[in-house]
C-alpha positions in Angstrom: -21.7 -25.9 49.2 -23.0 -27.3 45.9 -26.3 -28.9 45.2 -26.1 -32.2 46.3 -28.0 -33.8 43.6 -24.7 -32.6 41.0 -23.1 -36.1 39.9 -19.4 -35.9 39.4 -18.1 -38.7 37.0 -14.4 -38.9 37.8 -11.9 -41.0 35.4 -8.2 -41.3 36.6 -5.8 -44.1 36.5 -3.7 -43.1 39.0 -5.6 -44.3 42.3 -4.5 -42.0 44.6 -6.0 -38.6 42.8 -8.7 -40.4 42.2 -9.4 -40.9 46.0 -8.5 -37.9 46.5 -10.5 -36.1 44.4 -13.7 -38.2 45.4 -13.2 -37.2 49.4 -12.7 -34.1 48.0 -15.9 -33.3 46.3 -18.1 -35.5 48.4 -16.8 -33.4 51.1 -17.9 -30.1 49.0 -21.9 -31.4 48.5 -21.4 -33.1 45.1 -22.3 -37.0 44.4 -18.9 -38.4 43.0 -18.2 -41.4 41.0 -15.0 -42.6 40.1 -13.5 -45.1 37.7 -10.4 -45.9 36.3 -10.3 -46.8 32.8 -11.5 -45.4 29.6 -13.4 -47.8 28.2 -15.6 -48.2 32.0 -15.8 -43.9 31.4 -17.7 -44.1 28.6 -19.9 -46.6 30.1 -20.4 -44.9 33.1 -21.1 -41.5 31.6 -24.0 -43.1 29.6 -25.3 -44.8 32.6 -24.7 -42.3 35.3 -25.4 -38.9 33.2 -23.6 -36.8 35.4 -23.7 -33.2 35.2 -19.6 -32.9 34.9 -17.0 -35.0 33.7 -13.4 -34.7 35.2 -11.0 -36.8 32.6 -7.4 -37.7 32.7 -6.0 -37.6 29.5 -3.8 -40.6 30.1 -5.5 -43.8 30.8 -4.3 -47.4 30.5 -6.8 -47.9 27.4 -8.2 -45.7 25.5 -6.6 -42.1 26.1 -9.0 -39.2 27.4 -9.7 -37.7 23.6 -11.2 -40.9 22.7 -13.6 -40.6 25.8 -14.3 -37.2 25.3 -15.3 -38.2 21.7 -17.4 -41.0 22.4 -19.2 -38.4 25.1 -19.6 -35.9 22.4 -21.2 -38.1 19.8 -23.8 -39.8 22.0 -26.9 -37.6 22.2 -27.7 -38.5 25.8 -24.2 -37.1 27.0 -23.4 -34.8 24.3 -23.7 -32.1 26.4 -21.8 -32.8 29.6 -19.3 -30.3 30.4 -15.7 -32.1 30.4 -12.5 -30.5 32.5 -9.3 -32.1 31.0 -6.5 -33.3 33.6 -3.3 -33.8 31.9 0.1 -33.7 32.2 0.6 -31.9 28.7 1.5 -28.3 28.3 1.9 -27.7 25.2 -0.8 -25.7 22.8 -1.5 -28.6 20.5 -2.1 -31.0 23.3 -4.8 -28.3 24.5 -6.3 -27.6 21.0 -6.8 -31.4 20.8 -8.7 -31.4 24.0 -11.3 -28.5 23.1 -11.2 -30.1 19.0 -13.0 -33.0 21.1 -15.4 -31.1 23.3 -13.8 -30.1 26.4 -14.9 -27.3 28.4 -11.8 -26.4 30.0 -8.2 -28.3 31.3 -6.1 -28.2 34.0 -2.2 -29.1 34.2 -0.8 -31.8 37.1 0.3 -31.0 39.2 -3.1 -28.6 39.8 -4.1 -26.7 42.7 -7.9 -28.7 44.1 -9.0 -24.9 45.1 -8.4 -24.2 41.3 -10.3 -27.2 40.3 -13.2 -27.0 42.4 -13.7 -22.9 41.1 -13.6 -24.7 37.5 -16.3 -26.6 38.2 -18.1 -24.7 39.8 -18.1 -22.6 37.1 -18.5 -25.1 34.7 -22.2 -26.7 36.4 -22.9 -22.7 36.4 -22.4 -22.2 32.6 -25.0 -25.4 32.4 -27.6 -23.9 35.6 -27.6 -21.2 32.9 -28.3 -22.3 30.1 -24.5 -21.0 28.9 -26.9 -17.2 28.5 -23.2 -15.5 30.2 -20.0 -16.2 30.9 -19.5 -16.5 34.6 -16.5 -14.6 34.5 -17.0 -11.3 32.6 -20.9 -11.5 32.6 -21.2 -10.8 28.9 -23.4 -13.0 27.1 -22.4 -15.7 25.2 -24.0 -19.5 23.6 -27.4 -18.7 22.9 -27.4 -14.9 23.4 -24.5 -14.6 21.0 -26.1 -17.4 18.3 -29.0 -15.5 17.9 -27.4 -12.0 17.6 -24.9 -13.4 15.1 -27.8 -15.2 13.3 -29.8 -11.5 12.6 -26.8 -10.1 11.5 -25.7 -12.1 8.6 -29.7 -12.1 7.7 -29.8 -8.4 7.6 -27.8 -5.6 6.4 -26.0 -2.4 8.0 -24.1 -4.3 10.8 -20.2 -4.9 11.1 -18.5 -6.9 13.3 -15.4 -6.3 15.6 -13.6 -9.8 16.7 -11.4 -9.2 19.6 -9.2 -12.1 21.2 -7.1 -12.7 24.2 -3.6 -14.1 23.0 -1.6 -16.1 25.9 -4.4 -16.3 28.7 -3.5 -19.7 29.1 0.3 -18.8 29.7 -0.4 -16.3 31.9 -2.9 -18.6 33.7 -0.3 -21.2 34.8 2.2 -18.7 35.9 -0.1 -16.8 38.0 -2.9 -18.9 38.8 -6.1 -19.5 38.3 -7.5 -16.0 40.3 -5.0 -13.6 38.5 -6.2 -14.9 35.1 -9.7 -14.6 35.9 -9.0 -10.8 37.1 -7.4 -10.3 33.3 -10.5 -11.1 31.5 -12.9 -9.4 33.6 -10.6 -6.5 33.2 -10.2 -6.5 30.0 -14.0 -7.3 29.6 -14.7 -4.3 31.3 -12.9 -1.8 29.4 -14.2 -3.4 26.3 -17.7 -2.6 27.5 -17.1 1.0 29.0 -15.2 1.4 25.7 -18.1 0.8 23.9 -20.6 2.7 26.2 -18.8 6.1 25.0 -18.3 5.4 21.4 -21.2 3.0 20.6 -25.0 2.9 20.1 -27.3 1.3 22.3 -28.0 -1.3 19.8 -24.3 -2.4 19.7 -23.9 -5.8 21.2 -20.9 -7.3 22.6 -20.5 -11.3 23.7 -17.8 -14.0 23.8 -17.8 -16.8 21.1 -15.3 -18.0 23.3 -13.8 -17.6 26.8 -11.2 -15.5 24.9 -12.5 -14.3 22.3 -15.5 -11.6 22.2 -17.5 -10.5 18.6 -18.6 -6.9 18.7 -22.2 -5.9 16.7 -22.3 -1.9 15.2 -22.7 0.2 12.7 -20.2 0.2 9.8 -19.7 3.8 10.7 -18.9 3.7 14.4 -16.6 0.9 14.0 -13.3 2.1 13.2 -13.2 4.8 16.0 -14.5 1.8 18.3 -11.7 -0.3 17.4 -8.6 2.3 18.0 -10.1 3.4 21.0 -10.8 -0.1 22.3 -7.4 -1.0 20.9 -5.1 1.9 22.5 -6.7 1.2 25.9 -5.7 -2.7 26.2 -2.6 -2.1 24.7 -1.1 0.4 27.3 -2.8 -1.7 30.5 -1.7 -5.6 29.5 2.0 -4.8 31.0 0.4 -3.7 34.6 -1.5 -7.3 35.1 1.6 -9.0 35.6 3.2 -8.3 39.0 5.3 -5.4 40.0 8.6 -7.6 40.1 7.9 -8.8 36.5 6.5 -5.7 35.0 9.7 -4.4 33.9 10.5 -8.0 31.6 6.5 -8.3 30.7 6.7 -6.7 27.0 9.7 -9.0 26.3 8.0 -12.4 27.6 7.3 -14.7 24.0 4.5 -15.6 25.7 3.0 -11.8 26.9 -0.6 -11.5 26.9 -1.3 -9.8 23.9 -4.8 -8.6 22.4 -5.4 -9.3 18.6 -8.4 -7.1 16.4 -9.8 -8.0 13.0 -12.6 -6.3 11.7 -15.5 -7.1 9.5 -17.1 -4.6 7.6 -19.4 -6.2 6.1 -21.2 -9.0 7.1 -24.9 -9.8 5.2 -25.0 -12.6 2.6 -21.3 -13.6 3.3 -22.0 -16.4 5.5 -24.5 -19.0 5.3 -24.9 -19.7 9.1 -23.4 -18.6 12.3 -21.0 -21.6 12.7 -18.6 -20.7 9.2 -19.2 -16.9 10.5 -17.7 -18.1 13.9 -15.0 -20.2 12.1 -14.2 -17.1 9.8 -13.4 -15.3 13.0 -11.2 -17.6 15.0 -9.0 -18.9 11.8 -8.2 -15.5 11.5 -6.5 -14.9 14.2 
């Protein structure tokens, strides 16, 4: 059960879900609050400061991007974590959403189960101060910040960027479970990986649920990055299921895995944000 004290702010049009969705999470510990426009979402989250926000994207005022901005850019709810509902599929839809702020989405129709382990997950990424990801365990927010901010203040280090291409494909064909087994996976054999090859003052963390930064040594990373790059090539086919195995490596949307290196990385960047930026526009 959850901490009863956790306030759910719920904003949905469409009366039904909403009502559904308050039973549901009242009946799970939570304190739930519901409304049905934008414009009373925005209000509510600055009155209420609950600890989540579950938004529809769609809403007979302002659309959910607009609320989501409005959250963001007040201090007192800036840092709410905000699960999208929508109806939209496509990538730019979901880019949108986390361009705003959002924390995570999930597609109507969506599984409740699903929903409740992203919140969960979500009021657990807050409980701890975002120090690891609650899937893989690897560090990331803070942890990562400050590991990121030595090395572009000191020399010798190199970085590895490592991202996850098609999670979210995968994720709606296979649920929310199976796509939470892939990055673990993957996580792990990222980390064993570097346990044979690396140092023990080699760091590895997400800067994203998809995307990790490796810390070395200029000189172990090459080695590091075939190894690491062999392994989750040949084991990306055998996460699909038996009966779709055979058809995975022909799928336009087949998880894929995507490695860039940086070999050098002191007095490039001026702060751990453009280094973070450099990273993702690159892949």
């Amino acid at each position: 059960m959850a901490d009863a004290k956790s306030k759910i702010l719920i904003v949905e049009d469409d009366l039904d879900v909403a009502e559904m969705l308050n039973a549901y999470f009242r009946v799970q510990g939570y304190e739930v609050f519901t409304v049905n426009w934008g414009e009373d979402g925005v209000r509510a989250a600055q009155t209420i400061l609950p600890d989540l926000l579950i938004l529809d994207i769609r809403l007979p005022d302002i659309d959910g991007y607009e609320v989501a901005r409005r959250v963001r850019t007040d201090r007192h709810t800036s840092q709410i974590p905000i699960i999208f509902l929508t109806e939209k599929r496509e990538r730019i839809d979901r880019l949108q959403g986390f361009e705003v702020g959002a924390d995570d989405y999930i597609t109507k129709p969506f599984d409740v189960q699903e929903l409740r382990l992203r919140v969960r997950n979500a009021l657990k990424r807050v409980s701890q101060a975002s120090l690891t990801n609650p899937v893989s365990g690897l560090p990331e927010g803070p942890l990562v910040e400050e590991r990121l901010s030595e090395v572009i203040h000191k020399s010798g280090w190199a970085l590895l960027h490592i991202s996850i291409s098609n999670l979210d494909s995968f994720r709606e064909a296979y649920g929310f479970v199976a796509s939470d087994d892939v990055l673990r996976a993957i996580s792990l054999m990222i980390h064993n990986t570097m346990k044979e090859t690396s140092s023990t003052d080699d760091f590895i963390g997400h800067i994203s649920p998809t995307n990790f930064v490796i810390v070395a040594s200029p000189a172990t990373l090459p080695p590091l990055q075939e190894r690491i790059r062999s392994r989750l090539e040949q084991s990306l086919d055998y996460f699909y299921p038996i009966k779709d195995r055979e058809l995975a490596s022909q799928r336009p949307d087949r998880l894929a895995i995507q490695i860039s290196e940086v070999p050098a990385v002191y007095g490039r960047f001026s702060s751990v944000d453009k280094l973070k930026k450099n990273l993702l526009n690159k892949m």
